[in-house]
mmCIF file of the N, C-alpha and C atoms, coordinates in Angstrom:
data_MODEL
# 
_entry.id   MODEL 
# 
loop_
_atom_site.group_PDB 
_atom_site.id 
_atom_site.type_symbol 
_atom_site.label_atom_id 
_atom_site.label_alt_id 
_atom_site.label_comp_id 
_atom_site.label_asym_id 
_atom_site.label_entity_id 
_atom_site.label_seq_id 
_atom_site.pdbx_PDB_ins_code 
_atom_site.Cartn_x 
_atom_site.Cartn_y 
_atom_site.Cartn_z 
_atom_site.occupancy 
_atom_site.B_iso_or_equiv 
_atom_site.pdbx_formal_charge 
_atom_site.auth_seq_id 
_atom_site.auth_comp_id 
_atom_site.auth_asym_id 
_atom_site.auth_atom_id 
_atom_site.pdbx_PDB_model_num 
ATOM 1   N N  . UNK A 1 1  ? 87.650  81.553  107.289 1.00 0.00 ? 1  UNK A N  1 
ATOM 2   C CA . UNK A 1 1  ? 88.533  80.488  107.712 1.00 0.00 ? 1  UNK A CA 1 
ATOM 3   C C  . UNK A 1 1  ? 89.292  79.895  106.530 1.00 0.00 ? 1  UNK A C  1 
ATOM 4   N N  . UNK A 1 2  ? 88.801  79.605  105.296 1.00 0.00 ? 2  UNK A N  1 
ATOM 5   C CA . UNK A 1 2  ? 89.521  79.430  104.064 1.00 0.00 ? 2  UNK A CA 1 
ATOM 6   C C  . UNK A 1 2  ? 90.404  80.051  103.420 1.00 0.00 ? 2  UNK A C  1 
ATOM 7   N N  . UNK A 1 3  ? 90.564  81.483  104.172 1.00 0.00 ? 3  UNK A N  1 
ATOM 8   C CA . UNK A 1 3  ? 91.812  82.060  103.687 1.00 0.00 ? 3  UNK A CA 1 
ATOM 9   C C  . UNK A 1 3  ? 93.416  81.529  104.114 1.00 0.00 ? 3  UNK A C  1 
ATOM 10  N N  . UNK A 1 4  ? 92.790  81.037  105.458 1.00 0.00 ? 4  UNK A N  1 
ATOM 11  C CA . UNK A 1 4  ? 94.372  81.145  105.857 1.00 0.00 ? 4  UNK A CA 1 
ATOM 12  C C  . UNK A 1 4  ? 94.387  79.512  106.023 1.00 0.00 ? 4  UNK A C  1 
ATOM 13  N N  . UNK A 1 5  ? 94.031  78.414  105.125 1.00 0.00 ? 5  UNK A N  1 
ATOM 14  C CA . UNK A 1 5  ? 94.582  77.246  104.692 1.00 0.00 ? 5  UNK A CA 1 
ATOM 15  C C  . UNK A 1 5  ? 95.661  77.044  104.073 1.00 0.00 ? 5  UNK A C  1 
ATOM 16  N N  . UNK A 1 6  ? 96.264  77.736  102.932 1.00 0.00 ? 6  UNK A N  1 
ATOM 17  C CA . UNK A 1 6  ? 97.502  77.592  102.317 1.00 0.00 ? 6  UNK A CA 1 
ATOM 18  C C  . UNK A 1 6  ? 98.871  77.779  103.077 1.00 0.00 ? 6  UNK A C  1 
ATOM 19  N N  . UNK A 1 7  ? 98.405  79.025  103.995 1.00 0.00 ? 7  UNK A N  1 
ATOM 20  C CA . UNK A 1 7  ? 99.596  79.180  104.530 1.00 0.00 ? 7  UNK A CA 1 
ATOM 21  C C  . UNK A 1 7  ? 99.582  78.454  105.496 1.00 0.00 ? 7  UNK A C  1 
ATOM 22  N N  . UNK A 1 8  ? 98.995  77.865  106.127 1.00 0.00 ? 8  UNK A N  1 
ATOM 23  C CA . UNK A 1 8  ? 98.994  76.263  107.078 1.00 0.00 ? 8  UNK A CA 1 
ATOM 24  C C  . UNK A 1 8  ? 99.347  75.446  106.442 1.00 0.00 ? 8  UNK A C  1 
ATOM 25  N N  . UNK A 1 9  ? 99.323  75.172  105.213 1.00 0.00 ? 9  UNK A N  1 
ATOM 26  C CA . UNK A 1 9  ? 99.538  73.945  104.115 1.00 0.00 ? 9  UNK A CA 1 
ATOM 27  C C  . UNK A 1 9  ? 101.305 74.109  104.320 1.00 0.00 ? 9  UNK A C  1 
ATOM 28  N N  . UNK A 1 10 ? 101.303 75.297  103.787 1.00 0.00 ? 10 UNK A N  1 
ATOM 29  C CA . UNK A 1 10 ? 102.782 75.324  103.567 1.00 0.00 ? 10 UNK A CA 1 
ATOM 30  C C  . UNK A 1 10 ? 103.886 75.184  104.952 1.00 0.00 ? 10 UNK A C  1 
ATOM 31  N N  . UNK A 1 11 ? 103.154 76.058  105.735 1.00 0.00 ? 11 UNK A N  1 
ATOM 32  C CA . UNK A 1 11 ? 104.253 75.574  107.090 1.00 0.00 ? 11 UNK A CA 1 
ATOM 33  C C  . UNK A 1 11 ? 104.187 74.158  107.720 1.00 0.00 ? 11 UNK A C  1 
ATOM 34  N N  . UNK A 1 12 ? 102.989 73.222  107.222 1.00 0.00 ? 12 UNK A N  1 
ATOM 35  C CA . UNK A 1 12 ? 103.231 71.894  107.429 1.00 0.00 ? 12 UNK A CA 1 
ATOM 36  C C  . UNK A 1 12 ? 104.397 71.259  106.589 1.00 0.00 ? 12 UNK A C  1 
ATOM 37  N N  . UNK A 1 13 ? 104.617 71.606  105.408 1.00 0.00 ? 13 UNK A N  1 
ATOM 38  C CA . UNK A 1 13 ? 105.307 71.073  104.515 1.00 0.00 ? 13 UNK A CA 1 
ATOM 39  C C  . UNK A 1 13 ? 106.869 71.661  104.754 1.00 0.00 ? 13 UNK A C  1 
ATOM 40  N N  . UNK A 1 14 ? 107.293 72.576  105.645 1.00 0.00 ? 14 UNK A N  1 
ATOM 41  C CA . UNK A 1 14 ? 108.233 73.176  105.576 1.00 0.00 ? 14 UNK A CA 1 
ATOM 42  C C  . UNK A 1 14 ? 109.356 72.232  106.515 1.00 0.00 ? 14 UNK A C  1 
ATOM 43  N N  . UNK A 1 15 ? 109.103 71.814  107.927 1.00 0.00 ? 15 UNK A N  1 
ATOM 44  C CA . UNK A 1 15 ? 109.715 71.093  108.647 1.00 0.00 ? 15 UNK A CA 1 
ATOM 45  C C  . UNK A 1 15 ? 110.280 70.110  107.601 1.00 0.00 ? 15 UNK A C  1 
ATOM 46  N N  . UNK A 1 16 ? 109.937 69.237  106.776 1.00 0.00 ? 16 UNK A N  1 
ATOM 47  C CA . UNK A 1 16 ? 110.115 68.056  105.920 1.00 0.00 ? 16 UNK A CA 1 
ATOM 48  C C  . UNK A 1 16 ? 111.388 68.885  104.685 1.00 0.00 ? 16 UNK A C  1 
ATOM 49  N N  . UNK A 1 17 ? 111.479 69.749  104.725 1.00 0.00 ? 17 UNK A N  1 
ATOM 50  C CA . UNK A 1 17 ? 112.588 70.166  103.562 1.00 0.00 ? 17 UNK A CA 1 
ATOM 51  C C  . UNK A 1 17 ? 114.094 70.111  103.894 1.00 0.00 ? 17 UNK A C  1 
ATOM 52  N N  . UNK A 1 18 ? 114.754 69.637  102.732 1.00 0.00 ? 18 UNK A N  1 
ATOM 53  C CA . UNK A 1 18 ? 116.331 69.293  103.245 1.00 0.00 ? 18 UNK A CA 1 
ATOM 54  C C  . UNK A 1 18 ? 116.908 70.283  102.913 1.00 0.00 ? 18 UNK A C  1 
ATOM 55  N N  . UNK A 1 19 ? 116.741 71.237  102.275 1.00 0.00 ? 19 UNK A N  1 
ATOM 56  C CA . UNK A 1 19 ? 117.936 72.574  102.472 1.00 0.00 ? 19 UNK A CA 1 
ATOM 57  C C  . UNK A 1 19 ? 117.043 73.551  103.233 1.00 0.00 ? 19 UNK A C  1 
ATOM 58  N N  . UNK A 1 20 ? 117.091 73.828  104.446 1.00 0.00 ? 20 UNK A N  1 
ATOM 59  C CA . UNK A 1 20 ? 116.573 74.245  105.279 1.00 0.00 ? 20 UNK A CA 1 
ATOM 60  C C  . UNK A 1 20 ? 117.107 75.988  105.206 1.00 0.00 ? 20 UNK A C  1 
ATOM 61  N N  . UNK A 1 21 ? 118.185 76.076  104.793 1.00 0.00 ? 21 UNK A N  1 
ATOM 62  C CA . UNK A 1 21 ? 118.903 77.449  104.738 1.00 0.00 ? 21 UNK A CA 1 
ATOM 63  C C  . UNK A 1 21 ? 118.447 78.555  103.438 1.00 0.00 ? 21 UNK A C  1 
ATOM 64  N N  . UNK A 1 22 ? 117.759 77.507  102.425 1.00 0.00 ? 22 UNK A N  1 
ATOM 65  C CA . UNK A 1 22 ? 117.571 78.261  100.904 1.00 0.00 ? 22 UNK A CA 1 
ATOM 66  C C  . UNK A 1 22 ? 116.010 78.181  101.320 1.00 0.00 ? 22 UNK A C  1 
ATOM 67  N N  . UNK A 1 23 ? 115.125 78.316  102.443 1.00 0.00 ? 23 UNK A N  1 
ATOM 68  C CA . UNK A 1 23 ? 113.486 78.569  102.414 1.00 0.00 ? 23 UNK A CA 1 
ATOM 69  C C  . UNK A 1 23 ? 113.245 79.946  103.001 1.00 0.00 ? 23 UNK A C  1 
ATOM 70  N N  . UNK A 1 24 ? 113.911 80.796  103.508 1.00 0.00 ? 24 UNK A N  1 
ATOM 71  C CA . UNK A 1 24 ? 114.003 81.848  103.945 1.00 0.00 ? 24 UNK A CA 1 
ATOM 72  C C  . UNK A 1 24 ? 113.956 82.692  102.696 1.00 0.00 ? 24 UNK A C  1 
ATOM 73  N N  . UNK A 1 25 ? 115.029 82.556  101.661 1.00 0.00 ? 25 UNK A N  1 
ATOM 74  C CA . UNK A 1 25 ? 115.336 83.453  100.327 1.00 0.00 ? 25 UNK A CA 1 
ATOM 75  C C  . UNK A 1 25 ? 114.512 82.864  99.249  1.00 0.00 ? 25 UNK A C  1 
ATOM 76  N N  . UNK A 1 26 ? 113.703 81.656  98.881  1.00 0.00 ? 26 UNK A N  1 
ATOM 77  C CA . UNK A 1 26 ? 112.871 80.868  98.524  1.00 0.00 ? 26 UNK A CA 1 
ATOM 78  C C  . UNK A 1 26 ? 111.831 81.930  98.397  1.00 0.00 ? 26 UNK A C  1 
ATOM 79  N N  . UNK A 1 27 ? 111.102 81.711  99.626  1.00 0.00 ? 27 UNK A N  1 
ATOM 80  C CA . UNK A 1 27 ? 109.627 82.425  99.913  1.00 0.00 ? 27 UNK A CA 1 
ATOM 81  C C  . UNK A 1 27 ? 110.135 83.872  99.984  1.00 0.00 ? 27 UNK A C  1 
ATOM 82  N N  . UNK A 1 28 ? 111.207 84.844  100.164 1.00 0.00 ? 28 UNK A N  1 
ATOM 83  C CA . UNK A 1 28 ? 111.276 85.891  99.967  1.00 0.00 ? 28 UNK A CA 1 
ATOM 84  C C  . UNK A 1 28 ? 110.783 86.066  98.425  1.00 0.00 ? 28 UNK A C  1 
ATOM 85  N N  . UNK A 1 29 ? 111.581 85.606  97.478  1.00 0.00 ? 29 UNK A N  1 
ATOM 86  C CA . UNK A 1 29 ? 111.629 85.634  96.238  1.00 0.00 ? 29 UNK A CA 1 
ATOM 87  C C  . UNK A 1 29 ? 110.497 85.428  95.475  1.00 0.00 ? 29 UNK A C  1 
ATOM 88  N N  . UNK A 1 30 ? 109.805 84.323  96.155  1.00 0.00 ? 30 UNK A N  1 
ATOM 89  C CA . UNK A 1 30 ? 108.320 83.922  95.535  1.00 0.00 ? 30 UNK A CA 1 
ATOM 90  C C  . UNK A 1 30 ? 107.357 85.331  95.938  1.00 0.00 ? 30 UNK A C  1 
ATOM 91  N N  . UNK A 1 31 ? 107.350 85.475  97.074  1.00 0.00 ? 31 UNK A N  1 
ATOM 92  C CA . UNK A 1 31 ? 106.251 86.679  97.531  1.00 0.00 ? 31 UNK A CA 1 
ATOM 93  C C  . UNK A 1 31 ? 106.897 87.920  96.946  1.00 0.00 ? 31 UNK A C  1 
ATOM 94  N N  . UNK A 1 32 ? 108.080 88.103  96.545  1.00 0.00 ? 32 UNK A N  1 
ATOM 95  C CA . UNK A 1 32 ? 108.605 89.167  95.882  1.00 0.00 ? 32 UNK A CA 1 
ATOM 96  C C  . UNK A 1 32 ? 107.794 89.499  94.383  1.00 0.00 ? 32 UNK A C  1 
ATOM 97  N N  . UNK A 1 33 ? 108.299 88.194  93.539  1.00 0.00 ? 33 UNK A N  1 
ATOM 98  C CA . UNK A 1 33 ? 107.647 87.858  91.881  1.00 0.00 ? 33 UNK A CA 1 
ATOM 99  C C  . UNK A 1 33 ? 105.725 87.921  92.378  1.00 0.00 ? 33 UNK A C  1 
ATOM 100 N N  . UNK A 1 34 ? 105.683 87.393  93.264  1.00 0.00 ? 34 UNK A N  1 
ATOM 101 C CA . UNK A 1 34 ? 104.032 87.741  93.493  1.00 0.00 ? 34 UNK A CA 1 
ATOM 102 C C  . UNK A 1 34 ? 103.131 89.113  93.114  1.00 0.00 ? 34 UNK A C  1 
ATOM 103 N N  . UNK A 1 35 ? 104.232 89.498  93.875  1.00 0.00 ? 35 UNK A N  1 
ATOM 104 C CA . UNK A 1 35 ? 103.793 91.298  94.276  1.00 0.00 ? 35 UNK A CA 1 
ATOM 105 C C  . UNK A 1 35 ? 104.469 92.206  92.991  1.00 0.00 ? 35 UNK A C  1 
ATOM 106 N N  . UNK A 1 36 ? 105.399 91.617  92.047  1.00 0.00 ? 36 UNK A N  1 
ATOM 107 C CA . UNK A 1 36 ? 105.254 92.478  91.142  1.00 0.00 ? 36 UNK A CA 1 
ATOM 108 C C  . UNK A 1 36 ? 104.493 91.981  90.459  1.00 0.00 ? 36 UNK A C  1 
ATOM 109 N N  . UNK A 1 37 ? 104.121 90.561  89.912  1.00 0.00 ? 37 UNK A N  1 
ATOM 110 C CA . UNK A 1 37 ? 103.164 90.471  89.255  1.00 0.00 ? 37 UNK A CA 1 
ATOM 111 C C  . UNK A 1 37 ? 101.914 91.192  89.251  1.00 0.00 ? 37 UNK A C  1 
ATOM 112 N N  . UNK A 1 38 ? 101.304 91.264  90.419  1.00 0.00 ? 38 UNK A N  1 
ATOM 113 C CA . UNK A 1 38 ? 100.129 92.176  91.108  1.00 0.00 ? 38 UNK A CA 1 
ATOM 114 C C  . UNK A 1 38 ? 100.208 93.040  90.496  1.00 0.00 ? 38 UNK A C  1 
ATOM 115 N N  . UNK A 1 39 ? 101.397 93.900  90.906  1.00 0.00 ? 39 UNK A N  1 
ATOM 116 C CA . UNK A 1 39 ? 101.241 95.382  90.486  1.00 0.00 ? 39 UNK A CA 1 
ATOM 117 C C  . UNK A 1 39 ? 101.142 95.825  88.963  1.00 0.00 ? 39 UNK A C  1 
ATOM 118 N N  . UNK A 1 40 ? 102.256 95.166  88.036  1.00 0.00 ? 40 UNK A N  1 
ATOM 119 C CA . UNK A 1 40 ? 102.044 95.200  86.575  1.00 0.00 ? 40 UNK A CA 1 
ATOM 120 C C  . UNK A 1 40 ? 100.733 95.053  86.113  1.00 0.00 ? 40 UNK A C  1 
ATOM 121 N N  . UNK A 1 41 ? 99.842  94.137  86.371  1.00 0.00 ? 41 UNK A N  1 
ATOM 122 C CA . UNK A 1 41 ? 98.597  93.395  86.327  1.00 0.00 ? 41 UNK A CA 1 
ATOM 123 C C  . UNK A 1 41 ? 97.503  94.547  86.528  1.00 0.00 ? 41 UNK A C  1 
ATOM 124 N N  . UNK A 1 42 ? 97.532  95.012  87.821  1.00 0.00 ? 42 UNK A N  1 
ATOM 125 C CA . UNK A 1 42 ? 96.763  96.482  88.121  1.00 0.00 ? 42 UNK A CA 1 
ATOM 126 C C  . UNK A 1 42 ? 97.194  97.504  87.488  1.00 0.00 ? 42 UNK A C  1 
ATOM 127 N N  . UNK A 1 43 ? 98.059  97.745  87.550  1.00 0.00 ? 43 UNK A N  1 
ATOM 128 C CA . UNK A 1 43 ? 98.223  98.736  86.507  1.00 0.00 ? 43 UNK A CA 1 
ATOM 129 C C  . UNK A 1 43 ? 98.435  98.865  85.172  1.00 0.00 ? 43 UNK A C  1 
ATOM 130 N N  . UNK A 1 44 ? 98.758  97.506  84.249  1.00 0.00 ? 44 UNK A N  1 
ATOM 131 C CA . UNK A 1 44 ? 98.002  97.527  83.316  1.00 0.00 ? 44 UNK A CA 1 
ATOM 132 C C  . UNK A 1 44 ? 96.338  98.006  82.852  1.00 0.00 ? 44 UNK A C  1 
ATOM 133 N N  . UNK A 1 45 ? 95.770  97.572  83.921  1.00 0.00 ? 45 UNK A N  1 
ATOM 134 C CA . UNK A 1 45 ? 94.292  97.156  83.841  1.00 0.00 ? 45 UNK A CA 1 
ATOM 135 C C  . UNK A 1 45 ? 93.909  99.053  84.118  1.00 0.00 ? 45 UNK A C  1 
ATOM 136 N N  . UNK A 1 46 ? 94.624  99.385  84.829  1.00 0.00 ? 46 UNK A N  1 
ATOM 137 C CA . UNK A 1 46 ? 94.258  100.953 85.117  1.00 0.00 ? 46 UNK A CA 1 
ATOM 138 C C  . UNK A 1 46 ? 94.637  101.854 83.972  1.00 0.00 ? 46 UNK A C  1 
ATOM 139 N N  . UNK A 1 47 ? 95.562  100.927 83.395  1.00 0.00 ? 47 UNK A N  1 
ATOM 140 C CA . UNK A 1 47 ? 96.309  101.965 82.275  1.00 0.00 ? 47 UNK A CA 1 
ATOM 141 C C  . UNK A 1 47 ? 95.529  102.202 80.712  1.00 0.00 ? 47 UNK A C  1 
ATOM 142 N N  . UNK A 1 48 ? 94.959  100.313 80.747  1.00 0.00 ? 48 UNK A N  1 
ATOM 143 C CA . UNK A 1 48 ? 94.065  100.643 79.229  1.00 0.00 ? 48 UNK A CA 1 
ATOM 144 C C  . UNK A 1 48 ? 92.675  100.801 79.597  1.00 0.00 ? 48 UNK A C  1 
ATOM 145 N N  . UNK A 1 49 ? 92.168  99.968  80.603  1.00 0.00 ? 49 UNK A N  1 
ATOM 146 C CA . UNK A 1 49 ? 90.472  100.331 81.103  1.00 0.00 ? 49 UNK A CA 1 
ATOM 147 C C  . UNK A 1 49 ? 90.014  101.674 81.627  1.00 0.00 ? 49 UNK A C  1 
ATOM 148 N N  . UNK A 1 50 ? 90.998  102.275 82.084  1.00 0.00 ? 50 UNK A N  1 
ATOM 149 C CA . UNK A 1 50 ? 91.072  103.563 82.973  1.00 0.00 ? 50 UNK A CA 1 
ATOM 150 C C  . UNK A 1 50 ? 90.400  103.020 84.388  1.00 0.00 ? 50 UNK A C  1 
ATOM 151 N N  . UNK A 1 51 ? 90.561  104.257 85.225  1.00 0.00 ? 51 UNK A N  1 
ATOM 152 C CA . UNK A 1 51 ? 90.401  103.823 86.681  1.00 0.00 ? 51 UNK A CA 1 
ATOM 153 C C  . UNK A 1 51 ? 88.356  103.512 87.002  1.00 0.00 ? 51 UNK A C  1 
ATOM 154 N N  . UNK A 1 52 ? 88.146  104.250 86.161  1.00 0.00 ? 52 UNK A N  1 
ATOM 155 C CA . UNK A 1 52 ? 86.154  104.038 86.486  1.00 0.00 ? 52 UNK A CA 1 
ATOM 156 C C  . UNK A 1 52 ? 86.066  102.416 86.166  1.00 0.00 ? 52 UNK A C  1 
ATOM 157 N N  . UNK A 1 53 ? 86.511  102.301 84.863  1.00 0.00 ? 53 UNK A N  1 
ATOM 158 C CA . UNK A 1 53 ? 86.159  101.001 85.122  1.00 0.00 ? 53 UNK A CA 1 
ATOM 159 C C  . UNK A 1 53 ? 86.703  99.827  85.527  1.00 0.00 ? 53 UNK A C  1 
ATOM 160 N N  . UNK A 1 54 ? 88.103  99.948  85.718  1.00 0.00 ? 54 UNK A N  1 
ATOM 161 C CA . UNK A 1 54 ? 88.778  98.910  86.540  1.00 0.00 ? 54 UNK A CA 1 
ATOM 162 C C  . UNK A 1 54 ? 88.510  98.604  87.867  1.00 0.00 ? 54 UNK A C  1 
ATOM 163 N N  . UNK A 1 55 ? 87.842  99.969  88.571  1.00 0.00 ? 55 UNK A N  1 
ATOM 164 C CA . UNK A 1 55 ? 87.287  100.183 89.848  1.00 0.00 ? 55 UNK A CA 1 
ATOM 165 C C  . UNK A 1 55 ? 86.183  99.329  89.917  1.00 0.00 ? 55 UNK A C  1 
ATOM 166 N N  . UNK A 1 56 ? 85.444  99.136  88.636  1.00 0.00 ? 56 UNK A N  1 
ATOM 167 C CA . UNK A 1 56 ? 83.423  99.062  89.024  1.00 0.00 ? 56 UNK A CA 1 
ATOM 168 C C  . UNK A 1 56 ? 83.561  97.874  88.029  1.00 0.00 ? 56 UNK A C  1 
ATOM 169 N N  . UNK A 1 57 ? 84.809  96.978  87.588  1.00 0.00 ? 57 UNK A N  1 
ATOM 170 C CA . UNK A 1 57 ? 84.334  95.721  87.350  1.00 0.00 ? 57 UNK A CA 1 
ATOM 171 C C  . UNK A 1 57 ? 84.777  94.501  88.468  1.00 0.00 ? 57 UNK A C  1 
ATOM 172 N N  . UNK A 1 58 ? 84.160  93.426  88.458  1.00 0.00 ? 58 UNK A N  1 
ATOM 173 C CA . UNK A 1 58 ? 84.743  92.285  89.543  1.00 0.00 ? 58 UNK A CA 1 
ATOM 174 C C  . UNK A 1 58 ? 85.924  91.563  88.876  1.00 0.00 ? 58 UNK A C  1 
ATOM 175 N N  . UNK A 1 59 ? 86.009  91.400  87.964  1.00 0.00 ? 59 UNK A N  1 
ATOM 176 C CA . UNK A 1 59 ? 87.420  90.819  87.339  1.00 0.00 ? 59 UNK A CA 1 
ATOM 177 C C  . UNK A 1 59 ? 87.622  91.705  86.049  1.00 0.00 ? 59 UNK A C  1 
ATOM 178 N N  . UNK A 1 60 ? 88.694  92.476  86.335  1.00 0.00 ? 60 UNK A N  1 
ATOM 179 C CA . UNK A 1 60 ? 89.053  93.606  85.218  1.00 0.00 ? 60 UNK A CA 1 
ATOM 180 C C  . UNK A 1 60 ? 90.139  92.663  84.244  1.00 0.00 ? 60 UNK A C  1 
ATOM 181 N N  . UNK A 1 61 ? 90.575  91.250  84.862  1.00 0.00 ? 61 UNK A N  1 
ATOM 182 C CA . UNK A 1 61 ? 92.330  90.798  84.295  1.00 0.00 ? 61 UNK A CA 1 
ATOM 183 C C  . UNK A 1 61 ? 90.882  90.402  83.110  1.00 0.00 ? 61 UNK A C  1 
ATOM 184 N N  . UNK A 1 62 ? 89.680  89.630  83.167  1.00 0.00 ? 62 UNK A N  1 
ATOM 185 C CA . UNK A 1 62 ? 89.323  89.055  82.230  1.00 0.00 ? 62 UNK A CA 1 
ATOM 186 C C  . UNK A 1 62 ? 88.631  90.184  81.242  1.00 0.00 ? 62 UNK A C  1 
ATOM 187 N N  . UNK A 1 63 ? 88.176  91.657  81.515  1.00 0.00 ? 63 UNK A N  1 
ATOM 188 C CA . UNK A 1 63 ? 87.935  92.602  80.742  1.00 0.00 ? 63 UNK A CA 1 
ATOM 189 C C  . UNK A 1 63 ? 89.453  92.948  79.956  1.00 0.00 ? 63 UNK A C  1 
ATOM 190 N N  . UNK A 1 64 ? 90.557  92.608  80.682  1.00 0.00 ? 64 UNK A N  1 
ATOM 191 C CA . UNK A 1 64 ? 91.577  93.336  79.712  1.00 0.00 ? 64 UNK A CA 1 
ATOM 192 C C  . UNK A 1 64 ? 91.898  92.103  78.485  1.00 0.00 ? 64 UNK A C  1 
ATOM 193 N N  . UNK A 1 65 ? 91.758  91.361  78.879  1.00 0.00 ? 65 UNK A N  1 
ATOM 194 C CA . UNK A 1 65 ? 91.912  89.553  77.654  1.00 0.00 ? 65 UNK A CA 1 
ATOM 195 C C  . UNK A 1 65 ? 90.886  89.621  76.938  1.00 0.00 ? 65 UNK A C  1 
ATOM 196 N N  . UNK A 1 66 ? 89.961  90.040  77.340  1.00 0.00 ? 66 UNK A N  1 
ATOM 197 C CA . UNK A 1 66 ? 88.288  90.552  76.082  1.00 0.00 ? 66 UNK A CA 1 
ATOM 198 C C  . UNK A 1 66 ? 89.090  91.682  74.909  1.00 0.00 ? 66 UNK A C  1 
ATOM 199 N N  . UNK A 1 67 ? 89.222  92.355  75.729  1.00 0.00 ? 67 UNK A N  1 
ATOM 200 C CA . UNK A 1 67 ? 89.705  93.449  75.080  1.00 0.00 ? 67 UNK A CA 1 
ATOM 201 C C  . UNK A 1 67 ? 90.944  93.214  73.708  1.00 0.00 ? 67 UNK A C  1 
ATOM 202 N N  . UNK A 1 68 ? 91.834  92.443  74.716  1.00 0.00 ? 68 UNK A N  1 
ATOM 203 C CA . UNK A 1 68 ? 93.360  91.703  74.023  1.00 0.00 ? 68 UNK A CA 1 
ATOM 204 C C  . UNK A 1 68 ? 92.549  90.972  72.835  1.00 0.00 ? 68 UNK A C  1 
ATOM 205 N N  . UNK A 1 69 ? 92.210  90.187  73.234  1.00 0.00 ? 69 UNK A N  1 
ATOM 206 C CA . UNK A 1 69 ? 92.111  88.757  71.998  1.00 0.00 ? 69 UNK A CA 1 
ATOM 207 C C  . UNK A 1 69 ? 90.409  89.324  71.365  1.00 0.00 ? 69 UNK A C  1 
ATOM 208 N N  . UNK A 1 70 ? 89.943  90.380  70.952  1.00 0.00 ? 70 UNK A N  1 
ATOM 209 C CA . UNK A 1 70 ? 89.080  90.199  70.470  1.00 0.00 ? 70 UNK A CA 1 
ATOM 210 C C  . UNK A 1 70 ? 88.672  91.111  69.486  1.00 0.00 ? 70 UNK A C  1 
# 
């Protein structure tokens, strides 16, 4: 049930906005930059950890910042 709070959050907040015409290309754009972020992110993580272990850790972004800064 906690997943799908935000996006209830946000369509409460949406009626209340005054340029009503720029929330369509808004949230395109945001979920756009989302999803490449994602992907750079994974595939970084596939690119220097390789796939065994990017697969078989629970947070690989904080194995690749171990890795980075240390």
């Amino acid at each position: 049930m906690k997943k799908y709070i935000e996006p209830v959050a946000l369509l409460m907040i949406l009626p209340f906005v005054s340029q009503k015409d720029r929330i369509r290309k808004s949230l395109f754009v945001g979920q756009l930059l989302a999803g490449i972020v994602l992907i750079i992110i994974t595939m970084l993580a596939i690119l220097v950890l390789g796939p065994e272990l990017t697969a078989s850790q629970n947070y690989p972004i904080y194995m690749l910042a171990v890795c980075f800064f240390m």
